[in-house]
Each structure stands twice: as C-alpha cells, then as structure tokens.
MIZAZA-183221 format. One line per 2 residues: number of its first residue (from 1); their letters; for each residue x, y, z of C-alpha. Coordinates in Angstrom, 3 decimals. Each point is the difference from the previous one (the first is absolute). Layout:
MIZAZA-183221
NUM = a = X Y Z | ...
END
This chain:
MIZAZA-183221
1 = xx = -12.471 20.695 35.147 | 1.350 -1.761 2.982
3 = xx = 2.618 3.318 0.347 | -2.357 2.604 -0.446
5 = xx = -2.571 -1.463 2.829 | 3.186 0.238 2.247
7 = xx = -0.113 3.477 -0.726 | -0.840 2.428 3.207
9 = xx = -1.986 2.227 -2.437 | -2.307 -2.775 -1.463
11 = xx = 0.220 -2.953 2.240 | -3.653 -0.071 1.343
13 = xx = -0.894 2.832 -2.882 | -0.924 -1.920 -2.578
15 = xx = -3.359 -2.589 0.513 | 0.154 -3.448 -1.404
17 = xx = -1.870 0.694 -3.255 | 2.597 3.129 -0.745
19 = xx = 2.852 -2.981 0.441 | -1.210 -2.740 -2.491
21 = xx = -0.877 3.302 -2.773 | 3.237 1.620 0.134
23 = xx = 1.287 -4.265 -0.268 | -2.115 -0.452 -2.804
25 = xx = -0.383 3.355 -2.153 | 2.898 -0.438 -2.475
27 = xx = -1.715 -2.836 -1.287 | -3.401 1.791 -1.009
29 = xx = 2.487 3.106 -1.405 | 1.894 -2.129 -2.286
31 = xx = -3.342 -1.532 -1.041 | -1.033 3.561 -1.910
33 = xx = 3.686 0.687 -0.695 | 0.143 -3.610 -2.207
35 = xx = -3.145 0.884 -1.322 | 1.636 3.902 -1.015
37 = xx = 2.958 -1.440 -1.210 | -1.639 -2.086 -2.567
39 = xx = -0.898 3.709 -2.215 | 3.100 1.037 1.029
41 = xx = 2.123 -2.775 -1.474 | -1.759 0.356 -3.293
43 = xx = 0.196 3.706 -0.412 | 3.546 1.153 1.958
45 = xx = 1.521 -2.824 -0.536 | 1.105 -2.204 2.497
47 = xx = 3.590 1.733 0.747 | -1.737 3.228 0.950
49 = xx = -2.707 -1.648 2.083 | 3.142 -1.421 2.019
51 = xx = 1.659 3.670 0.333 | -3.477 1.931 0.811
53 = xx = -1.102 -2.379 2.612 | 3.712 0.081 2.103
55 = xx = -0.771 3.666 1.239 | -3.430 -0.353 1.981
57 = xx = 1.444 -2.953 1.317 | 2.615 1.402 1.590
59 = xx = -2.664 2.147 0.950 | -1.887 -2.319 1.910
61 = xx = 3.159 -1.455 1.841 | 0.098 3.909 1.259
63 = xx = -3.455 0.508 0.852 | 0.227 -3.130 2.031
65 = xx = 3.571 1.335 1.689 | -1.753 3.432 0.751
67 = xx = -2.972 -1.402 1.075 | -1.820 1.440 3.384
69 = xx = -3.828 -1.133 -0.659 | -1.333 -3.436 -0.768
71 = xx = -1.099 1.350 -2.962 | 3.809 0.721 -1.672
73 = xx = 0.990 -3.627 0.490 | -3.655 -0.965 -2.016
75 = xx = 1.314 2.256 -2.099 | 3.077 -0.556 -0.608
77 = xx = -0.112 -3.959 0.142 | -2.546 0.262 -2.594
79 = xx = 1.871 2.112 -2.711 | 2.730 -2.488 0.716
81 = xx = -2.513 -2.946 -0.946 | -0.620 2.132 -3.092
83 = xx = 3.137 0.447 -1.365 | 0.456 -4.073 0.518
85 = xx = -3.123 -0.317 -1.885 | 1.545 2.157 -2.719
87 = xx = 3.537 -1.538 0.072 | -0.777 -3.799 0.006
89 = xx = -1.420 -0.498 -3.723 | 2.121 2.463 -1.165
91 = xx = 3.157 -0.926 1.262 | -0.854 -3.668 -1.312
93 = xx = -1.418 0.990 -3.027 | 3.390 2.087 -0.968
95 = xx = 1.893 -3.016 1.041 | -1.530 -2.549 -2.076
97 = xx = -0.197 2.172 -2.933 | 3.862 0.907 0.120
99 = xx = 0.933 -3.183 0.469 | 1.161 -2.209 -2.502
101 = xx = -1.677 -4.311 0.816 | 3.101 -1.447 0.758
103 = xx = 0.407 2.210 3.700 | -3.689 1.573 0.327
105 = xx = -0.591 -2.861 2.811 | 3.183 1.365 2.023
107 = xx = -0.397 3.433 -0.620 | -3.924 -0.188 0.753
109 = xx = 1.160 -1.548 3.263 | 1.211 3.325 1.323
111 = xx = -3.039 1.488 0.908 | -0.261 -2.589 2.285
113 = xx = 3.435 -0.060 1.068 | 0.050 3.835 0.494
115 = xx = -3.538 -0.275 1.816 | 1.828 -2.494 2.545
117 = xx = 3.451 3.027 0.135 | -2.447 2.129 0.891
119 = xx = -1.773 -2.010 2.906 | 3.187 -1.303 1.263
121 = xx = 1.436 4.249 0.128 | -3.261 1.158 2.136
123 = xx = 0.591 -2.927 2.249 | 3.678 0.833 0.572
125 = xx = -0.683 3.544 0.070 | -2.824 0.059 1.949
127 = xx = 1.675 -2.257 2.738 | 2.065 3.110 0.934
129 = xx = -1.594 2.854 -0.640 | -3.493 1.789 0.841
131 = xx = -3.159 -0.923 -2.672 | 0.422 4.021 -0.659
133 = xx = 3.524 -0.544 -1.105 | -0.671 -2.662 -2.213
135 = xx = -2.754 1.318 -2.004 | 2.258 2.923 -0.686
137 = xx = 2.899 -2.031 -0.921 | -1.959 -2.041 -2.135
139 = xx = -1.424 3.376 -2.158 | 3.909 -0.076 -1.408
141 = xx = -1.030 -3.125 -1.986 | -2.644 1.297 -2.612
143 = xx = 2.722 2.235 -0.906 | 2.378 -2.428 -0.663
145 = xx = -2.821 -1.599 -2.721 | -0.277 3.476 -1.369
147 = xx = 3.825 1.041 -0.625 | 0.233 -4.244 -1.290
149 = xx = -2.822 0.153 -2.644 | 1.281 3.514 -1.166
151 = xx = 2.626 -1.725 -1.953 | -1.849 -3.036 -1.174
153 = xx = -1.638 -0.092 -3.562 | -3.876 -0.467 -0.177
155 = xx = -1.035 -3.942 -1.095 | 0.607 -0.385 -3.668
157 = xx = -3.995 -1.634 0.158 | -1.470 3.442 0.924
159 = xx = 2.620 2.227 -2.468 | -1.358 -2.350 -3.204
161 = xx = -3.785 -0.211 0.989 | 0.410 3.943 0.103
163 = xx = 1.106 -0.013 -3.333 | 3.637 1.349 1.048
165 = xx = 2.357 -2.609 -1.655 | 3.210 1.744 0.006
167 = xx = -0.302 0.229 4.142 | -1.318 -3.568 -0.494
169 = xx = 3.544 -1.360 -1.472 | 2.291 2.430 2.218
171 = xx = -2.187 -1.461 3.194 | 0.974 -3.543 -1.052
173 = xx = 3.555 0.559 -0.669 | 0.696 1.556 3.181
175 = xx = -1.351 -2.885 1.645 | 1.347 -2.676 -1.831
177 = xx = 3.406 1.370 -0.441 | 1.546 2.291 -2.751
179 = xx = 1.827 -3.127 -1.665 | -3.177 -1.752 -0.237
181 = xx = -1.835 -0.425 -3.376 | -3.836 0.753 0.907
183 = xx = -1.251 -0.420 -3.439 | -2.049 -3.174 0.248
185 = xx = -1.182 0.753 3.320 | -1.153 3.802 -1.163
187 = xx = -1.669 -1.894 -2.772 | -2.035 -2.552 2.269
189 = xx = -0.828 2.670 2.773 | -1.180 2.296 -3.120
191 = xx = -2.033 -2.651 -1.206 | -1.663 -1.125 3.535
193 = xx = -0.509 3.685 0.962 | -2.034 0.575 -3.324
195 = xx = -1.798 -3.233 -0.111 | -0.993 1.048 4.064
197 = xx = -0.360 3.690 -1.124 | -1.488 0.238 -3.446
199 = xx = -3.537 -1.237 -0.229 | -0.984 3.030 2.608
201 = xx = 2.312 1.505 2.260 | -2.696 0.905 2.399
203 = xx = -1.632 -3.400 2.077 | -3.381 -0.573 0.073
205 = xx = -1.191 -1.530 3.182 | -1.395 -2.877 -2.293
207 = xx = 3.492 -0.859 -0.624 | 0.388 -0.884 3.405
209 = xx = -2.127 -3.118 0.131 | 1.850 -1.653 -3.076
211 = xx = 1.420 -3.189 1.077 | 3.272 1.211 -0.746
213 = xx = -0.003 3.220 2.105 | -2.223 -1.558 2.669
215 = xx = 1.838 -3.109 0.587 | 3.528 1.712 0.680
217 = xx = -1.721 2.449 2.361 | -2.213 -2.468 2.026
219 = xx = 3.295 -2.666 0.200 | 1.752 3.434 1.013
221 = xx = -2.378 0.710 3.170 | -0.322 -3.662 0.917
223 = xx = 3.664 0.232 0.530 | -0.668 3.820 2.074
225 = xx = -2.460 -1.515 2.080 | 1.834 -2.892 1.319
227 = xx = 3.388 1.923 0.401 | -2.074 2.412 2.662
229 = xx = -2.175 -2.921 1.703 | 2.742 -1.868 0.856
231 = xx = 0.571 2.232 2.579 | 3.231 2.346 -1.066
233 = xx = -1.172 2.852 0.948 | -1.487 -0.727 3.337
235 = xx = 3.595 -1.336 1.254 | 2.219 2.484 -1.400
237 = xx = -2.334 2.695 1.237 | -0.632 -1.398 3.480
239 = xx = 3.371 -2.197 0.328 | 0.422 1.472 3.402
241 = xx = -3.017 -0.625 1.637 | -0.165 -3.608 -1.181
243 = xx = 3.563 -0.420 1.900 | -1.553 1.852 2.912
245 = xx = -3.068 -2.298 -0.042 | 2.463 -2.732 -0.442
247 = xx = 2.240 0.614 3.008 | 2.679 -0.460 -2.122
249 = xx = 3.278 -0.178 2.469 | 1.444 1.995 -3.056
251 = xx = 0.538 3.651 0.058 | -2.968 1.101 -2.367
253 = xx = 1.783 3.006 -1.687 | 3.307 -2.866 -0.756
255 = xx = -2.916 -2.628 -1.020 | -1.265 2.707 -2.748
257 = xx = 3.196 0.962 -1.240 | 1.019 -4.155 -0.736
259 = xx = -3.479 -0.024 -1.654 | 0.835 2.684 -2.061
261 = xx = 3.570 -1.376 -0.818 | -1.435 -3.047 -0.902
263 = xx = -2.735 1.240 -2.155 | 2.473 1.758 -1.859
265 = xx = 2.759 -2.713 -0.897 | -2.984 -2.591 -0.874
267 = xx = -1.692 2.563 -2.791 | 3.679 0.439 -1.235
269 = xx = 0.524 -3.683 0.026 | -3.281 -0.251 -1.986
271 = xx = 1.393 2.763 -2.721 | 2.396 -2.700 -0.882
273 = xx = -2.489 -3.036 -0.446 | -2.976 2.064 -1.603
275 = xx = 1.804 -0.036 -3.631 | 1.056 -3.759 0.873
277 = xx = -2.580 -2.124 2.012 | -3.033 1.908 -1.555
279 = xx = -2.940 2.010 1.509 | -1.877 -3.290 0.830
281 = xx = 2.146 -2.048 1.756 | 1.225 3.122 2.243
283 = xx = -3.781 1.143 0.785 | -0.688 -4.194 0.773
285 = xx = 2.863 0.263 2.615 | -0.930 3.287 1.416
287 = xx = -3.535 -0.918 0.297 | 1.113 -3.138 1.695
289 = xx = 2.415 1.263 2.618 | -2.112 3.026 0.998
291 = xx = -2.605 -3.015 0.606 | 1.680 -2.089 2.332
293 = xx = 1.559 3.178 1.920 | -3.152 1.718 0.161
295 = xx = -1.341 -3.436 1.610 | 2.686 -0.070 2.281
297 = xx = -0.329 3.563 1.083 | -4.098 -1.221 0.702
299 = xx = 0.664 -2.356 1.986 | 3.009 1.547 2.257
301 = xx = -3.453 2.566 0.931 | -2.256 -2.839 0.251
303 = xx = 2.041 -1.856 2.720 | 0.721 3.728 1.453
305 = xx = -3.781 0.164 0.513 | -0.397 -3.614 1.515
307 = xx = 3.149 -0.171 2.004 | 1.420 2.963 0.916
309 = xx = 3.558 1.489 1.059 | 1.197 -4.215 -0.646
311 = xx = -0.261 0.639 -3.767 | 2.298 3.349 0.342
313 = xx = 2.727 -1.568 1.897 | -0.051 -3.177 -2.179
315 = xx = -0.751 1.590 -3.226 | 0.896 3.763 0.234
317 = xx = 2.424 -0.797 -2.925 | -2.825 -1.093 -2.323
319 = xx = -1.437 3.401 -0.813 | 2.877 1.717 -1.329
321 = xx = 0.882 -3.501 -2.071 | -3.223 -0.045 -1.231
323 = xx = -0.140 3.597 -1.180 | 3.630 -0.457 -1.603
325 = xx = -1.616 -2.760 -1.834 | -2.799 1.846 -1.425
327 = xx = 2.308 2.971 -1.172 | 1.958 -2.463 -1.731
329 = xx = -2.718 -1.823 -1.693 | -1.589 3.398 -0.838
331 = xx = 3.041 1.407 -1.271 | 0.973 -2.547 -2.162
333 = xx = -3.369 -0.008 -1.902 | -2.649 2.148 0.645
335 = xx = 1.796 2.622 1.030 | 1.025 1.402 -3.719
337 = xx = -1.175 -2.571 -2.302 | -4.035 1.154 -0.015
339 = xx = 1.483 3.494 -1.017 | 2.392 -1.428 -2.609
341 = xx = -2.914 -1.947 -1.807 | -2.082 3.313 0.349
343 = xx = 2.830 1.956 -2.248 | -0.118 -3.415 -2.265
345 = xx = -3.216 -0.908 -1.065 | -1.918 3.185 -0.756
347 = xx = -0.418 1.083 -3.431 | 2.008 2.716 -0.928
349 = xx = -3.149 2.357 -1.015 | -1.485 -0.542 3.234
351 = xx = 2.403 -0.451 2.713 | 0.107 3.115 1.655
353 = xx = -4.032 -0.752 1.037 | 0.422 -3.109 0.249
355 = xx = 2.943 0.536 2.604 | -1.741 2.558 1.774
357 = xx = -2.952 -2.604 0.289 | 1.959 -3.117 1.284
359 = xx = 1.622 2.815 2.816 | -2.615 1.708 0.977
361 = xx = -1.692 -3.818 0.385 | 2.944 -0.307 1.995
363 = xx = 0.479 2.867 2.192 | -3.852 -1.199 0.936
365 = xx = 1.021 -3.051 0.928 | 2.747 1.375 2.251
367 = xx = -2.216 2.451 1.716 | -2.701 -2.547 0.534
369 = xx = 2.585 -2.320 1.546 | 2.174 2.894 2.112
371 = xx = -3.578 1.554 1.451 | -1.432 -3.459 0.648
373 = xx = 2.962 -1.513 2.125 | -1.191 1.837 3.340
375 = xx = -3.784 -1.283 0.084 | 1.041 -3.430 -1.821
377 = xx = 2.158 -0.332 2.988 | -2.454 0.420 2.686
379 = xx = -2.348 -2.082 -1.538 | 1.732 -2.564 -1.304
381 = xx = 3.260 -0.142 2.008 | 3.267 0.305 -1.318
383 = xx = 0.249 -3.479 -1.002 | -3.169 0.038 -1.806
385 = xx = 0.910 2.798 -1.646 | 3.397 -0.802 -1.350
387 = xx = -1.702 -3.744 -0.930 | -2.171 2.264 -2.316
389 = xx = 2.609 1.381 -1.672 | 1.544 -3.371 -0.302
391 = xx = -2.716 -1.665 -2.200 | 0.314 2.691 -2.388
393 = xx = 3.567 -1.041 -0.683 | -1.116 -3.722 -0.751
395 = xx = -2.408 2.042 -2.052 | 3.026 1.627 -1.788
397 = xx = 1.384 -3.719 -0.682 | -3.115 -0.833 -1.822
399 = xx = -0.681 3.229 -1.872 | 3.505 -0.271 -1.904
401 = xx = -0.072 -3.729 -0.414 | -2.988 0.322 -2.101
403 = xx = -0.463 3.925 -1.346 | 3.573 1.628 -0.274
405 = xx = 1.966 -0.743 -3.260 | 3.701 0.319 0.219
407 = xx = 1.690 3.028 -1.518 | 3.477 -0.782 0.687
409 = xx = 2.323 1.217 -2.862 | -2.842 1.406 -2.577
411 = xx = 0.254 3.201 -1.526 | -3.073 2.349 0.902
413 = xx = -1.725 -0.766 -3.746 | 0.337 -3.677 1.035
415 = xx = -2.166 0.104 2.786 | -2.530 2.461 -1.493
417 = xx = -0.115 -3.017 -2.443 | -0.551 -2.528 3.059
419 = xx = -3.222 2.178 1.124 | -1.571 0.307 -3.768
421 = xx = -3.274 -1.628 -1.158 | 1.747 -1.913 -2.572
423 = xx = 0.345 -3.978 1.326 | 4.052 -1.248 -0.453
425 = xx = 1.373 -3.425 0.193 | 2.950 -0.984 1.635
427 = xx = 2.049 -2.361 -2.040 | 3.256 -0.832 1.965
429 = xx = 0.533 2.944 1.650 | -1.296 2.233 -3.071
431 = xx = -2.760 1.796 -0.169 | -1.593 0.369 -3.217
433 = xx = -3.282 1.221 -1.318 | -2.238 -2.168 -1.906
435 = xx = -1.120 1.100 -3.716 | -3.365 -1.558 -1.299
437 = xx = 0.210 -0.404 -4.049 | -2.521 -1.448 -2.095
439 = xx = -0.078 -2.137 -2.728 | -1.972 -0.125 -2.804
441 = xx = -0.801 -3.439 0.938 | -1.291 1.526 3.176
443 = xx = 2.848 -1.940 1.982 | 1.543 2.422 2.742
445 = xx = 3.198 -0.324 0.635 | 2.079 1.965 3.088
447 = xx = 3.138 1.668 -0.642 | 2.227 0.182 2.809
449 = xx = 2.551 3.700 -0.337 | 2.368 -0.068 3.084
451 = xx = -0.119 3.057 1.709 | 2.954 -0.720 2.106
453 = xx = 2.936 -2.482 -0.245 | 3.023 -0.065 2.460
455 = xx = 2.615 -0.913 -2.304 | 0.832 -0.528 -3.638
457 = xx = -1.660 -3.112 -1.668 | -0.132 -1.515 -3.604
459 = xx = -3.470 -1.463 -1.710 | -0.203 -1.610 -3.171
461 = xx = 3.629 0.975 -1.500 | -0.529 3.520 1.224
463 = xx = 2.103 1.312 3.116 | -0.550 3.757 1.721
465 = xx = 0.835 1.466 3.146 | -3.254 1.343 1.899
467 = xx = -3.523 0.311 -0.479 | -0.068 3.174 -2.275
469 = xx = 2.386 1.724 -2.437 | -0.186 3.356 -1.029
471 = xx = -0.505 2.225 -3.079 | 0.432 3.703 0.144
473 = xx = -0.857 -0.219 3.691 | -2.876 -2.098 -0.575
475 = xx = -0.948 -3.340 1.658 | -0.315 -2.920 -2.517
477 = xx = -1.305 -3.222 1.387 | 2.177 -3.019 -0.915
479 = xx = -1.981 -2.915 -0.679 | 0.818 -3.007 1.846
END
C-alpha cells in the first residue's frame, strides 16, 4: 500500500475509505472461498481443489498488475482473498491426511513456514521494484502450485471414502515409500474411514451439535480467533506505517525485510519443536512472548504521546525489538500450530465443513481486525490499541491451559477417540475405557481394557507386546 500511494497516478486518487477496503478485502474473499471449499473438498477431492484454484489466482495477481481504476485493485485483491480462502483448509487438510503421526506436526508446520517465504519475498521484492511489478511477479506463483500438485497423488482418506481402494493403496505407497509395508496402516485407515463414512455418507446438520463434532470445531475457532486478535495481521499488513509512526531511525523498507527474515527462521525453528515440545507448551510460549512485546510496543506509543521526540532518540530502537519479538513469539506458536490442530482433530466424515467453518471463522476474524486498525487507532491510540491485542494473548495462555488437549504423537483415530462421548480413564499414562458388567448378585464391577500402552508389559504370567493383536486384519483387544 505504502508503494502504490507513492504512485503519480493514484497518490491523492484514491479517498481514505478506498485505502482501508482494498487493505482489508482479501480477508472477506477468503471468507466465501473457505466456506466454497468446504463442498469442494468433499466432492473434487482435495488435490483438484488445490490445482483449480492456482489459475484465478494468478489471475488476480494480473488484474491487480493491469490495474487502471480503483475498481481492478477491489477486484483483483479480492479474488486473491478468495483463492486464500480456498487454499488454506485444503492445503492443510491434504497435509494432515497424507501424513503419517510421527511427522504430521513438522510437515503441518509448512503452511506456516511457506506463509512467512511468502511475506518475507513481497518484502524483498517489493523494496526494489514498483507495486505493479510485484503483483505481476507474484502471478508466477499459483503456477508453481499447479505444475507441483499435478504430480502428487490425491489423500488416500478421500480415494477410500469414495469407494476407490486400489487408488487408495497406490496413494499410500507413493507416500510412504515403495519399500514400505502399508498393510496395517491400509487396514486402520480402512477401518476409520468406514466407521466415519458408513452410518450415512451425507451429514445432517444435527450431526453437528454432537459433542464429538462440536467440541473439535468450537476448540478449533477458539484457537482462530485468538491467532487473528492478537494482532498478526494488523502488523504485517501495516508494518510500515507503525515504523513511520514510530520514527524509527531505521530505514523502514530494511526494518520490514529483518521482520520478514525473522518471521521466517522462527516458524522453521518451530517445525522442529512441534513433533517434540508439543502443541501446548509452544502455543503457552507464543502467547506469552507476543504478550510482553505487544506491552512493550504500548508503551514505547504511550510515552511517544506524553513526551515526545525524547522517547525517539532514547528509545527509537525499541520498536523494531519489540516487533522482532512478537514475530518470534508468533512464529513459534500460533503461527502454524492453530492450523495443524485444525487438520488433527476433525472427524474424518466431516472435516472438509468443519475446516471450511473454523477458516471462514477465521478469515472473519482477520478482516475484523485488518479493517478495524485505522479507527481503533484514532480512538484509542496506538498504545491502546496494541494493549488490546495484548490481553487477548494472556487470553490465549488461559484458553489452552484449561480447554486444549495435547495431540502430540496420536494417530488421527486417536484423537477422534479423545473428542467421543464415551468417558476414559487414564491409568499411568494409558487410556482405557471402562466396561460396566453385572452380576447376578447385582454387584457391578468395572473392567478396565487398555486402549493404549507404550511398551510391552506382562500381567499375571502372560507377556504381549502392545495393546491389540491381530487376526485376519482384525483388531482383538488383549485383556490386561
């Protein structure tokens, strides 16, 4: 934005309402592309949602490239927003299905990590080069996604609850390897995909307020709504102006570029800890750090306000530190874990709605927040408004502490278990499920089956190796 108002042909062209739209359209495009994709998932399948939706948005980069009328950038910005919309669930969908538990957290992380490439090219890019230049250099990209997901297989999740087995198995041993023996993970995805798939394969909406569709999904947007109001968007989209308002003694265009470079290396770092500290204790720290920078950042525009060009010359540095530390914090956390938990805890018959939900619910969020950070501003000052977004990270601290489970390591039926209406036990470290039998003497007595043990264990003269041995591909409990 900052590049095209220094543009002879619309510096002084555009009003101030015609600037915060074309700022905050993508957002409210994406919101009906999430909500599109959802249909789309189900019945293309999600590999051909991802190679449809490259070419109009290369389109849009054009339109926006080409554009001589207000009305093309609207345009344009908002089929770009729509295509986002449309690539976001899929894109993480796809990823957690293919996937096998051991590397979904790492390889769930590169949406994120690719999100932050992406910011850190246009920053680079655009620091040399008109805002013209860069949208049409940035049209090339769709059409890198489209010539990459030509070759990839469709999810072996989709293939079975199509009915198309044979696909199903070749889709799985491409992506596990051709030396590696898929049998008894066909078997289990098989069995998952028709216990998801076979009581109706069409969803009633009354299926959407069981507890065990309803709690993933409301956990899911809790986690949407707190990555937007802490403030992301606002600060990538306006990191510019806030060094301008800052009177940072930093060239601007350099002090975006080390944002960007940072971002980047702190969601890679993060790719690396996901599978190894856990989702919980990486969204505690990010919540945390984006706190105290976002306080920090406050208060440098607080003692602006009461004090004057003193603070700049004394403090000039503590803008661009506290902005670093917020893109670290974010990066590390909320950055890619709220979409790695959305391609996690869905149930497999509904997670193409229930993914379009939780990112539509978050593309609103991020439009709220991006259209709002003008007039919040004026009337509440930048300190007051970046302390708002502030006590919605110590919000974030709270709502994991006590809502989010860990998912760490499970396998996709695992945590569809975590969300049913069944009650389980943990018995040191094992979850089992309780089993009520009756006596004749009317006595109850609970039997304890382990659903899940961690290593091999002997009880009562009797020794096996994990929780379930199989017959003809068939899961037999062991009793414990």
């Amino acid at each position: 934005m900052p590049s095209l108002m220094k543009d002879e042909r619309w510096n002084g062209t555009l009003s101030e309402a015609e600037e915060s739209w074309i700022s905050s359209i993508p957002p409210l495009g994406s919101i009906i592309g999430a909500l599109v994709a959802g249909p789309s998932l189900t019945f293309l399948g999600r590999r051909k949602t991802l190679i449809l939706m490259s070419i109009p948005y290369s389109f849009g980069f054009l339109l926006i490239g080409f554009a001589v009328h207000s009305s093309m950038l609207l345009i344009g910005r908002f089929v770009g927003g729509l295509m986002v919309g449309f690539c976001a669930p899929a894109a993480q969908i796809y990823i957690g299905e293919c996937s096998s538990p051991r590397i979904r957290g790492a390889l769930g992380s590169f949406t994120a990590i690719f999100l932050a490439l992406g910011i850190l090219l246009a920053y680079i890019i655009g620091a040399f080069v008109q805002w013209d230049e860069l949208a049409w250099i940035l049209s090339v990209f769709p059409i890198l996604l489209f010539g990459c997901m030509w070759f990839m297989p469709e999810t072996p999740s989709w293939l079975l609850s199509n009915n198309r087995e044979d696909e199903a198995r070749a889709s799985l041993q491409y992506l596990r390897g051709s030396h590696t023996d898929i049998t008894n993970e066909f078997e289990r995805l098989k069995a998952t995909v028709k216990k998801s798939t076979g009581a109706s394969s069409k969803i009633q909406p009354r299926e959407l307020l069981k507890g065990s569709v309803l709690k993933p999904l409301l956990l899911s947007m809790g986690l949407m709504l707190l990555q937007q109001f802490c403030g992301i968007n606002s600060i990538i989209y306006f990191t510019v102006f806030i060094f301008d308002k800052a009177g940072s003694s930093i060239d601007k265009n350099i002090s975006t570029i080390i944002v960007g470079i940072v971002q980047l290396v702190a969601t890679l770092g993060s790719m690396f800890l996901v599978d190894r500290a856990g989702r919980r204790i990486l969204l505690f720290v990010s919540g945390f750090g984006m706190a105290v920078s976002l306080a920090a950042l406050g208060s440098f525009f607080y003692m602006l306000e009461l004090y004057g060009e003193e603070v700049r010359e004394s403090l000039g540095w503590l803008p661009l530190a506290s902005l670093l530390l917020f893109i670290i914090s974010f990066s590390s956390g909320y950055a890619n874990v709220p979409y790695l938990i959305m391609g996690e805890i869905f149930p497999t018959k509904f997670r193409p709605i229930l993914g379009s939900i939780s990112s539509s619910f978050n593309l609103v969020c991020a439009f709220t927040i991006i259209r709002t950070f003008g007039d919040m501003n004026k009337t509440m000052g930048e300190y007051g408004t970046f302390w708002f977004y502030m006590c919605w990270c110590i919000v974030g601290i709270f709502f994991v502490y006590f809502f989010l489970p860990e998912t760490k390591g499970k396998s996709l039926d695992d945590i569809e278990k975590m969300f049913s209406t069944k009650k389980h036990v943990e018995i040191h470290g094992v979850v089992v499920e309780p089993v009520i039998e009756v006596k004749t003497s009317d006595a109850i007595k609970i039997r304890s089956m382990a659903a899940k043990n961690a290593h091999s264990h002997s009880n009562n003269g009797y020794k096996y190796d994990s929780d379930e041995e199989y017959d003809n591909g068939e899961p037999v409990p062991t009793p414990v």
